[in-house]
C-alpha positions as CSV (number, residue, x, y, z in Angstrom):
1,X,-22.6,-17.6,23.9
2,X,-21.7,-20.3,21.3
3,X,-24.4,-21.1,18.7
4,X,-25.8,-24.3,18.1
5,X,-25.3,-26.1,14.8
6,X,-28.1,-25.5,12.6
7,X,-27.2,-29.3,10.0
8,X,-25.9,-32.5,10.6
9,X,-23.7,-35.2,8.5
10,X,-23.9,-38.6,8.6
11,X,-20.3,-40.7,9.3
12,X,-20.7,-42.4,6.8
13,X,-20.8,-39.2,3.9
14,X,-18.5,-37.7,5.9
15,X,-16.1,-41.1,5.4
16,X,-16.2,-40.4,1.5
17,X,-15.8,-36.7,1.4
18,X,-12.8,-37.6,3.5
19,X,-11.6,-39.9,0.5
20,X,-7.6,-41.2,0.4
21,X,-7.5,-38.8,3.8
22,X,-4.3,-41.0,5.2
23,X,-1.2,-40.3,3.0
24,X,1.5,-42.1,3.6
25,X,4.3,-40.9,5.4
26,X,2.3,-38.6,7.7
27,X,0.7,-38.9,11.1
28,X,-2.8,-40.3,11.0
29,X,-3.9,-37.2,13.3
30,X,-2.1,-34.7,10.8
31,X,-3.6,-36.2,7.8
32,X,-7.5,-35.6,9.3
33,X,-6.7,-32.3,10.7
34,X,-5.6,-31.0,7.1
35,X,-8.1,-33.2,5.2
36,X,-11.0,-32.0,7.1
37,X,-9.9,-28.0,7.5
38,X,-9.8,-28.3,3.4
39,X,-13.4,-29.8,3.4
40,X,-14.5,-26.7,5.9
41,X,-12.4,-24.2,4.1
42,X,-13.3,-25.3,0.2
43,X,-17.3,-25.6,1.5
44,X,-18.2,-28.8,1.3
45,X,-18.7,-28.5,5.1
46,X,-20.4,-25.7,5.6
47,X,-19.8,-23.6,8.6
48,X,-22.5,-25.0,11.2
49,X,-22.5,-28.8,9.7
50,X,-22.7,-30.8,12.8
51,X,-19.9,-33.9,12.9
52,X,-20.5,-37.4,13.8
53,X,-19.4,-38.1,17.8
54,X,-16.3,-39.3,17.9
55,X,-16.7,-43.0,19.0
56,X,-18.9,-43.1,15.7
57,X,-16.7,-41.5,13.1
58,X,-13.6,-43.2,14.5
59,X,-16.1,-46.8,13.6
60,X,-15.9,-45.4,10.4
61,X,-12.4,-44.6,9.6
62,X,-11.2,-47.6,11.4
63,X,-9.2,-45.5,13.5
64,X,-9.2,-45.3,17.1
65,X,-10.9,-42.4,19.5
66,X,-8.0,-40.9,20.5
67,X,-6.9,-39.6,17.0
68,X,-10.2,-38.1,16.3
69,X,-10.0,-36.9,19.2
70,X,-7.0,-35.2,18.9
71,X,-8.0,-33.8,15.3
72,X,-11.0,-32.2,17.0
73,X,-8.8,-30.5,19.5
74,X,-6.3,-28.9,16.7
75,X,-8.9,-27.6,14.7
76,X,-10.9,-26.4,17.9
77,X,-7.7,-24.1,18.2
78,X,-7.9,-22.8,14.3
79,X,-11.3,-21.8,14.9
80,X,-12.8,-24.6,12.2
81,X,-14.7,-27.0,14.5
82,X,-16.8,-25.9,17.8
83,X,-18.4,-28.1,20.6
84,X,-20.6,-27.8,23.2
85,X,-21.5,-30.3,25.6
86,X,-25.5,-31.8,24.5
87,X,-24.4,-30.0,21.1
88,X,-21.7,-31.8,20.0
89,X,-19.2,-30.6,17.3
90,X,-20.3,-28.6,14.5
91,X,-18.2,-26.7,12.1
92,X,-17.2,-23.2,11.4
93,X,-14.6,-20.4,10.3
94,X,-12.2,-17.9,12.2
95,X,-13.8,-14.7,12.5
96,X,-17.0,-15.8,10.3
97,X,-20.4,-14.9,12.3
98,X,-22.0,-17.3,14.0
99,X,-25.8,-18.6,12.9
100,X,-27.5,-16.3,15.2
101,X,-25.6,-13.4,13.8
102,X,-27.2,-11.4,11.5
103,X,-25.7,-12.5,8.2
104,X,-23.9,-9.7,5.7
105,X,-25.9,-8.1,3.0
106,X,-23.9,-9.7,0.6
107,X,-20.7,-10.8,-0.1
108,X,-17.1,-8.6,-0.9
109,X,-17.5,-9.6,-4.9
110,X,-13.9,-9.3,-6.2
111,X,-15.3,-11.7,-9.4
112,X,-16.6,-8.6,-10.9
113,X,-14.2,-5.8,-11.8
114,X,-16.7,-2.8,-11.9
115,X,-17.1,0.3,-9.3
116,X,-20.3,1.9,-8.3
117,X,-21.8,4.5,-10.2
118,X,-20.3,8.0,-9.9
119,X,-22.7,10.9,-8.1
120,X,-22.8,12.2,-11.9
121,X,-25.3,9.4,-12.9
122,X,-27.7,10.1,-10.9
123,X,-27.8,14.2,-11.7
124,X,-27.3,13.2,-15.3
125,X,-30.8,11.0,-15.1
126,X,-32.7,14.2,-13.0
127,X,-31.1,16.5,-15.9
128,X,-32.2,14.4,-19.2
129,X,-36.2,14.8,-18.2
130,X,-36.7,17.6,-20.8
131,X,-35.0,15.6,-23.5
132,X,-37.1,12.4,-22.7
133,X,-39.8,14.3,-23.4
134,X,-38.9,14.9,-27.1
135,X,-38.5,11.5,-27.2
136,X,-41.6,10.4,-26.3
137,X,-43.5,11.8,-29.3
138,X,-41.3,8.9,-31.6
139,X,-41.0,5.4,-32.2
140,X,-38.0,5.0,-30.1
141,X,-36.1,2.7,-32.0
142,X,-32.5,3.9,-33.1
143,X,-30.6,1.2,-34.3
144,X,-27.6,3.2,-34.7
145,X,-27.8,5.5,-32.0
146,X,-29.5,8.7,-30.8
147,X,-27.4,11.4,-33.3
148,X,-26.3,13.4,-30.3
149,X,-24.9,10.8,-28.5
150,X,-22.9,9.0,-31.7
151,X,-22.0,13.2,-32.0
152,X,-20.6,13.3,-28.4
153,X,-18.8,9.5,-28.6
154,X,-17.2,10.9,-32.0
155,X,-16.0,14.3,-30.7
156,X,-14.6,12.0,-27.6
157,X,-12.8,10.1,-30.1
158,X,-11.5,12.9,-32.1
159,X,-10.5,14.8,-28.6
160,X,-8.3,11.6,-28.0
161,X,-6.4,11.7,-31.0
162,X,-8.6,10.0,-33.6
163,X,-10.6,12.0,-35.8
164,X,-13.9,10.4,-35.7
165,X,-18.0,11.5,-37.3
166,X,-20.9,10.5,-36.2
167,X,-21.7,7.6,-38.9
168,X,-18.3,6.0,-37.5
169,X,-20.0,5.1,-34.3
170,X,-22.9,2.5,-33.5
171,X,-24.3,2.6,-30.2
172,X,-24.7,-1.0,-28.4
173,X,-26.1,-2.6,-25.0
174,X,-22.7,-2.4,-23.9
175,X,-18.8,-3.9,-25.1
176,X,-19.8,-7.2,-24.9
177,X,-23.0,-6.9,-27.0
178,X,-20.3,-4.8,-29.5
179,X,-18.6,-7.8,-29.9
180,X,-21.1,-10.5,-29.8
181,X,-22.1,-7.9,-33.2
182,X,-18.6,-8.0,-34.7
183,X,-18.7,-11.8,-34.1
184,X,-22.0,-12.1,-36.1
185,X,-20.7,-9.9,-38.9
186,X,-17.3,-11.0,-39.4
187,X,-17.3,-14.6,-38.4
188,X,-18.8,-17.8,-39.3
189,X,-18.9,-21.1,-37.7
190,X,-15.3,-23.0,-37.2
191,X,-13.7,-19.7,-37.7
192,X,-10.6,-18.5,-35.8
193,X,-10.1,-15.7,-33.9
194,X,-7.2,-14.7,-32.2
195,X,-6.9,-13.3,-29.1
196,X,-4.0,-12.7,-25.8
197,X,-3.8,-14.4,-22.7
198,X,-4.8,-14.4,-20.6
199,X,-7.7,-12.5,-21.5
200,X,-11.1,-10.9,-20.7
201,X,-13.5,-14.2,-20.1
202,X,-17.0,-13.0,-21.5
203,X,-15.0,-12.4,-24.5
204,X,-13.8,-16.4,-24.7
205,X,-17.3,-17.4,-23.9
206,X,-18.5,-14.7,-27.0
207,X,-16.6,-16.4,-29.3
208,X,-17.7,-20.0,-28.6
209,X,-21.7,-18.7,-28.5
210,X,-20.3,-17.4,-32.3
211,X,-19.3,-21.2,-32.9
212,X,-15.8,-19.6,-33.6
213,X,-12.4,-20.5,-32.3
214,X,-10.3,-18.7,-29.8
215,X,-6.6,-19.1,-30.9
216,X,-4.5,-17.4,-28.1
217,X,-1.4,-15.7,-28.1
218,X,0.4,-16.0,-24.5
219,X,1.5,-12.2,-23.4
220,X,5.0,-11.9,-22.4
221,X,5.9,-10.8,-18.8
222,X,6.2,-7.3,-20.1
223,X,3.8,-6.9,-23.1
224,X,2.7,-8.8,-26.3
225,X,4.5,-10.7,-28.0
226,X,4.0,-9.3,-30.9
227,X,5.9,-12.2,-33.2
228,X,3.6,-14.5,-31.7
229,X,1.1,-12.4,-33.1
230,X,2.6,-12.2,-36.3
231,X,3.4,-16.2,-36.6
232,X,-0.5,-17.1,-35.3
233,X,-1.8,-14.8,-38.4
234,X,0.1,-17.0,-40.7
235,X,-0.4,-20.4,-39.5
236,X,-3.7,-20.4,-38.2
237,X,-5.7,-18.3,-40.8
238,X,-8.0,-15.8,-38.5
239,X,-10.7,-14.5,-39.4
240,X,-10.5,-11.7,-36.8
241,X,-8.4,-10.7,-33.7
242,X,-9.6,-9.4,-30.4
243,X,-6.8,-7.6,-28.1
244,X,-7.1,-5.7,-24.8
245,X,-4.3,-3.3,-25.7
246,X,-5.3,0.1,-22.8
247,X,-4.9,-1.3,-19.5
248,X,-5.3,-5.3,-20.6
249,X,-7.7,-6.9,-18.6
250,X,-6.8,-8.7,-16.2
251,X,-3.0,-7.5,-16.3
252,X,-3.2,-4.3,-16.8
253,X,-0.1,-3.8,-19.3
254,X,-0.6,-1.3,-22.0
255,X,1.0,-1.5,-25.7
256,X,3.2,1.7,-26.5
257,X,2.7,3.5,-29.5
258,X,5.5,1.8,-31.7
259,X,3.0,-1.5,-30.4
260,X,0.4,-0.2,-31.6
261,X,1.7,1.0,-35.0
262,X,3.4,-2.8,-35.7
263,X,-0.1,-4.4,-34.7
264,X,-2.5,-2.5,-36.9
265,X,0.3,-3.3,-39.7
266,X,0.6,-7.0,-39.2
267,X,-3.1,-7.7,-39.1
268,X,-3.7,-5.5,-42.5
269,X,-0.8,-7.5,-44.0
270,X,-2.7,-10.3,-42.8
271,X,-5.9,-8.7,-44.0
272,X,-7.5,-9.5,-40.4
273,X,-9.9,-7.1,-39.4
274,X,-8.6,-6.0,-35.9
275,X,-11.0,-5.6,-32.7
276,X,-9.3,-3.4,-30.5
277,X,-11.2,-3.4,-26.4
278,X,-10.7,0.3,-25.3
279,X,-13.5,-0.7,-21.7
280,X,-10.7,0.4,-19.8
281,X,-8.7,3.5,-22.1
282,X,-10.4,5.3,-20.3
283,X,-8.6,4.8,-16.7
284,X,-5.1,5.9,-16.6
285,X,-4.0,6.2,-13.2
286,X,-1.0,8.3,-13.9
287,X,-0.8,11.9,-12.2
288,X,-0.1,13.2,-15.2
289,X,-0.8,10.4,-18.1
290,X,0.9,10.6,-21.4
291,X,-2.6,8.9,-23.4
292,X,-1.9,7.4,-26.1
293,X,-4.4,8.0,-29.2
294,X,-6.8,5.2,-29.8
295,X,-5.6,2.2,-32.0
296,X,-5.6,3.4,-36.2
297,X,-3.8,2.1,-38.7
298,X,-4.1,0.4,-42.5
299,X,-6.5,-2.4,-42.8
300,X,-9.8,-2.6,-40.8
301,X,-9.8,-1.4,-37.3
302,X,-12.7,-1.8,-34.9
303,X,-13.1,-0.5,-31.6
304,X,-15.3,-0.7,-28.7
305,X,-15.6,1.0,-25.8
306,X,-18.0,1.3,-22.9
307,X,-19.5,3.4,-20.3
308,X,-19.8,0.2,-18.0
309,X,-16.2,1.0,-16.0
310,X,-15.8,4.7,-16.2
311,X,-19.3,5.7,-15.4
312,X,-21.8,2.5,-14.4
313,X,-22.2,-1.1,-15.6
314,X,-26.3,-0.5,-15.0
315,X,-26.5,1.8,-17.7
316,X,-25.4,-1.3,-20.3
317,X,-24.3,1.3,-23.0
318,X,-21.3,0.6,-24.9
319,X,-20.4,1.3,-29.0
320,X,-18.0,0.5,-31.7
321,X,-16.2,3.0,-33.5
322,X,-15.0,2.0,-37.2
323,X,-15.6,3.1,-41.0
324,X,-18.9,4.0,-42.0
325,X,-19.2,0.8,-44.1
326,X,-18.4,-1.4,-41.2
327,X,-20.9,0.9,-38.9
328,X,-23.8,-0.5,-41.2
329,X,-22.8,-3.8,-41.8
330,X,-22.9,-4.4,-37.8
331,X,-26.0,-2.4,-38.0
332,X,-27.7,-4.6,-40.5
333,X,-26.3,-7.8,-38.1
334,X,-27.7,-6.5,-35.0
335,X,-31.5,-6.8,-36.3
336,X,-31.0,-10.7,-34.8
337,X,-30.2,-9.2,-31.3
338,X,-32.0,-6.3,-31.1
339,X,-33.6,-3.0,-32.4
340,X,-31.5,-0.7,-30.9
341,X,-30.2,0.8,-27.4
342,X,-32.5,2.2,-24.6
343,X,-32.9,5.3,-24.8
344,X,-33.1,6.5,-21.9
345,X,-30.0,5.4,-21.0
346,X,-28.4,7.0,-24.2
347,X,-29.6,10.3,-22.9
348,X,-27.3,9.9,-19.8
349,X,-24.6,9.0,-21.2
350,X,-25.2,12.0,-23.8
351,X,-25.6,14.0,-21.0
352,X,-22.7,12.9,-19.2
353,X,-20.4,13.1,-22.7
354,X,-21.6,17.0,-23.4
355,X,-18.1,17.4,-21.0
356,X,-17.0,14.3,-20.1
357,X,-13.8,15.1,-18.6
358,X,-14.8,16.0,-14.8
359,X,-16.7,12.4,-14.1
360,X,-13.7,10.3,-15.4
361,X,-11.4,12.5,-13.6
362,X,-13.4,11.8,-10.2
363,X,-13.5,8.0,-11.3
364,X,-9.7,8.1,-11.9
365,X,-8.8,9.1,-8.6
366,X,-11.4,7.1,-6.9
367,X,-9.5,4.2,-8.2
368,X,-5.8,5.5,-7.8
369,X,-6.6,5.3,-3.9
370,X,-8.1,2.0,-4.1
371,X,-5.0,0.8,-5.7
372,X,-3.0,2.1,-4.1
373,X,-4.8,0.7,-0.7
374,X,-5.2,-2.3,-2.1
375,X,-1.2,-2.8,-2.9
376,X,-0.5,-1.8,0.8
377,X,-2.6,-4.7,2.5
378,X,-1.3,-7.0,0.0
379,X,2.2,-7.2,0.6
380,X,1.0,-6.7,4.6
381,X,-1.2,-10.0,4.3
382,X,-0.2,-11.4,1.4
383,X,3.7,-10.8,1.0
384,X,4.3,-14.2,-0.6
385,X,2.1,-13.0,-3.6
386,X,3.4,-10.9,-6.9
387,X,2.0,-8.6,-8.6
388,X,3.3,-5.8,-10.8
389,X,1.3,-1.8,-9.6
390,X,-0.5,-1.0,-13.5
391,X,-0.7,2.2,-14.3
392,X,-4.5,1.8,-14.8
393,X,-7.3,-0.3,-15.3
394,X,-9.3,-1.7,-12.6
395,X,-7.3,-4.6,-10.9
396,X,-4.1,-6.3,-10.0
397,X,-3.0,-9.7,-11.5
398,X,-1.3,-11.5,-9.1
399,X,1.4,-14.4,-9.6
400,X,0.5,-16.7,-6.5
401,X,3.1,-19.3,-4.6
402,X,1.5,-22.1,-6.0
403,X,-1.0,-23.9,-8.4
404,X,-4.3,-23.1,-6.4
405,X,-6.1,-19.6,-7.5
406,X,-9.2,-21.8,-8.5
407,X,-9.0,-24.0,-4.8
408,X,-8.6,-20.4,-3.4
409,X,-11.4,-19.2,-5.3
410,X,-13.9,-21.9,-3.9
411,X,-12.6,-21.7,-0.2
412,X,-13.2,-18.0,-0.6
413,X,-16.1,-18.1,-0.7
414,X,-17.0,-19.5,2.6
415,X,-15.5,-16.8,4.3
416,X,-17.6,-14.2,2.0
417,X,-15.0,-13.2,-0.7
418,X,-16.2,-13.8,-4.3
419,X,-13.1,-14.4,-7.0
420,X,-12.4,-14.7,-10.4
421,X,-9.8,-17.6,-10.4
422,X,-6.9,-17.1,-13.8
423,X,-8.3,-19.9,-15.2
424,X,-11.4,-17.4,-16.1
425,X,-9.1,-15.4,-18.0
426,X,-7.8,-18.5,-20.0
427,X,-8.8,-20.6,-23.6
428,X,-7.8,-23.7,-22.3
429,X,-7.9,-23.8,-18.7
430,X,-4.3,-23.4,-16.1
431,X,-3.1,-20.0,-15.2
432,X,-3.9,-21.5,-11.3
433,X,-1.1,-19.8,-10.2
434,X,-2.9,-16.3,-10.9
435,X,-5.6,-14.6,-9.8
436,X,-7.2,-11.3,-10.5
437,X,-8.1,-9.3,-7.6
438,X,-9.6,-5.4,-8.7
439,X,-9.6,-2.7,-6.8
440,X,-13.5,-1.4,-7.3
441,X,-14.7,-2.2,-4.0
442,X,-14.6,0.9,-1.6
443,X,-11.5,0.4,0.7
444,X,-13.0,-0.7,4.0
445,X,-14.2,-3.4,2.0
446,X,-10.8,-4.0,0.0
447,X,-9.3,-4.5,3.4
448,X,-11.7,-6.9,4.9
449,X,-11.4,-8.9,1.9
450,X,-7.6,-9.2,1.5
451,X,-7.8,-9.9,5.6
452,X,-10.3,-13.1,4.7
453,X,-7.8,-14.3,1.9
454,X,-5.1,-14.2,3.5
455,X,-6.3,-16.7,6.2
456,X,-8.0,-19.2,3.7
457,X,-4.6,-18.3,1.4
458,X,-2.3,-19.8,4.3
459,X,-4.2,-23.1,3.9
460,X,-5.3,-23.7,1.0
461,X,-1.8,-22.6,-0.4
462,X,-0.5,-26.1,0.3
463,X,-3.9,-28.0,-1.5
464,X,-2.3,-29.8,-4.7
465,X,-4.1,-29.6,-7.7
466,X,-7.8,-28.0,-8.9
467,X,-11.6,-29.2,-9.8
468,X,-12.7,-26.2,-11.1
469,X,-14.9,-25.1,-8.4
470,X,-15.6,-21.2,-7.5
471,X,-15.8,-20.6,-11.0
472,X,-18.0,-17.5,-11.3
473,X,-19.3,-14.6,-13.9
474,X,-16.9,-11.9,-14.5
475,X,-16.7,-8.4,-15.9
């Protein structure tokens, strides 16, 4: 049974969302059919918007019957438009259920690059009741931390390679609440701070809430450039740098250990306290990973790291590792945010840090299948798009065949598929010929998601040019 459309447009509307819809040079009937399927596809005509009749909408345009007529019919045959007679002609989208279908839970969110919680969560919550209790009989405020877990995060550290105490380590409300710290402490209105790109977007939008100025350094296809680095510390004066270095979000490159060694030396020569993102360190892909040690060097390094990717996002727990002095200075610039972490939540992640190993292990291979699942149905569905396989992280950046990732974005989501378009990951707007797509979801959902973009992907590909739309949140 077809379903009946459940809103209506007027011809008149419908004549100026249709704009400049005759180019010239191309049949009139052409020119509707692709003008109206990119009003269905980017949303403005939402699936069930009931059209004007023919005879009326023809009035409109000043065309004749006929070629509505025959724009109907072709997209009739894409799936876009439906009629029935006493009904009329509504709209809709291939493979999209129909009103009287039960609609899905929610949409396949590929804006947000985070996975589920592991099984370990949960136990670690049943398993931290006894230390709660201890708790209880205090204040609960800890603005640097409960001292067992800044003990755990500083034996991590030192397991990785850098040798680390506990009054090196502040416990936040996650990275981004790190930074938003480091902002605070180090910055000051109108100052720079330099950064790659593309890079992670709620970083960008940290640095202008700090009233500071991003000043980014393009990557290379293969890495960063690191004599862009070293020409953007001397000519533009920052007063800190932030770099993705483990797994860069969104391309997932990683800087080698010679990388690492020159970038620590140019931003002490520069006397640039360097940020360094380690969210993602954590997940290296590789069967057998060579891991580098955490970012150390002369000058001031900070890092930050999360339990947001490797464990759960819900828990909003995150730190910064960095000299004692530096530890209380943020601590001291933190009373404007907040008093300190919850603590319940600092128990888990205490918990889950006595012997961290296993969880990130499960969490590694979780996401090496996803990947890998997730390269397959791309270069089945979407063979005209590039992308290079990281060797961690939690997405793939993907070079598309044209200037449209944000047009994508916004027609995506009328068939259910949520996207962070590149120019998210960018200071200044472009990248539209990227787009990040991670590989968190679980993979029935991975594959229904790249089968929805690649249908909306074979239309919209043509679409010149970009208003921004589907621009989303991120992580």
């Amino acid at each position: 049974m077809v379903s009946a459309p459940t809103g209506r447009i007027a011809a008149p509307r419908l004549v100026r969302l249709l704009g400049a819809w005759h180019a010239a040079g191309r049949p009139a009937s052409s020119a509707l059919v692709s003008a109206l399927r990119l009003l269905v596809l980017d949303g403005r005509l939402p699936p069930g918007t009931a059209l004007p009749a023919e005879r009326e909408l023809a009035a409109a345009l000043g065309v004749s019957r006929t070629l509505v007529a025959t724009a109907w019919e072709a997209l009739r045959a894409e799936g876009l438009l439906r009629s029935r007679r006493g009904a009329g002609t509504w709209t809709a989208l291939p493979g999209r259920p129909r009103p009287q279908d039960p609609p899905q839970d929610q949409p396949l969110d590929l804006a947000r690059a985070a996975p589920a919680a592991l099984p370990a969560v949960a136990h670690a919550v049943d398993a931290v009741r006894g230390d709660l209790a201890a708790e209880l009989a205090g204040h609960g405020y800890h603005e640097y931390g409960l001292d067992l877990l800044r003990e755990r995060l500083a034996a991590r550290y030192t397991a990785r390679g850098l040798p680390t105490t506990a009054d090196e380590v502040l416990v936040t409300n996650g990275a981004h609440h790190a930074l938003a710290l480091v902002l605070r402490a180090f910055t000051g209105p109108g100052d720079r701070v330099l950064v790659d790109q593309p890079t992670y977007p709620n970083a960008i939008d940290a640095i202008a809430a700090a009233h500071a100025i991003p000043v980014p350094v393009p990557l290379l296809e293969d890495g960063w450039d690191l004599d862009g680095v070293a020409a953007a510390l001397r000519q533009s004066g920052p007063r800190l740098a932030y770099l993705v270095v483990d797994f860069h979000n969104p391309t997932g490159l990683l800087l080698d250990a010679g990388g690492r060694a020159d970038l620590t030396a140019l931003a002490a020569r520069a006397r640039v306290p360097l940020v360094v993102d380690e969210t993602l360190a954590e997940l290296d892909l590789r069967a057998a990973p060579p891991r580098l040690a955490p970012v150390r060097g002369p000058g001031t390094v900070i890092t930050i790291g999360s339990a947001g990717k490797s464990h759960w996002g819900g828990l909003r727990i995150g730190w910064v590792r960095a000299d004692a002095e530096v530890v209380r200075r943020l601590a001291a610039a933190r009373h404007a945010f907040d008093l300190g972490s919850p603590v319940v939540e600092q128990l888990v992640i205490a918990h889950l840090y006595a012997d961290p190993e296993p969880a990130i292990a499960e969490r590694r291979a979780e996401l090496a299948e996803r990947r890998d699942l997730l390269v397959g149905e791309l270069r089945a569905h979407c063979p005209d798009w590039g992308f290079r396989v990281p060797d961690g992280g939690l997405g793939l950046w993907c070079e598309l065949p044209g200037p449209f990732s944000s047009r994508l974005a916004a027609a995506a989501r009328t068939v259910g598929v949520r996207l962070a378009p590149g120019a998210r990951f960018s200071v200044h707007g472009g990248l539209e010929r990227w787009l990040r797509v991670p590989f968190t979801l679980p993979e029935p959902a991975l594959a229904e998601a790249v089968r929805r973009l690649s249908r909306v992907a074979s239309v919209v590909g043509g679409s010149p040019g970009s208003d921004g739309e589907g621009l989303v949140p991120v992580a």
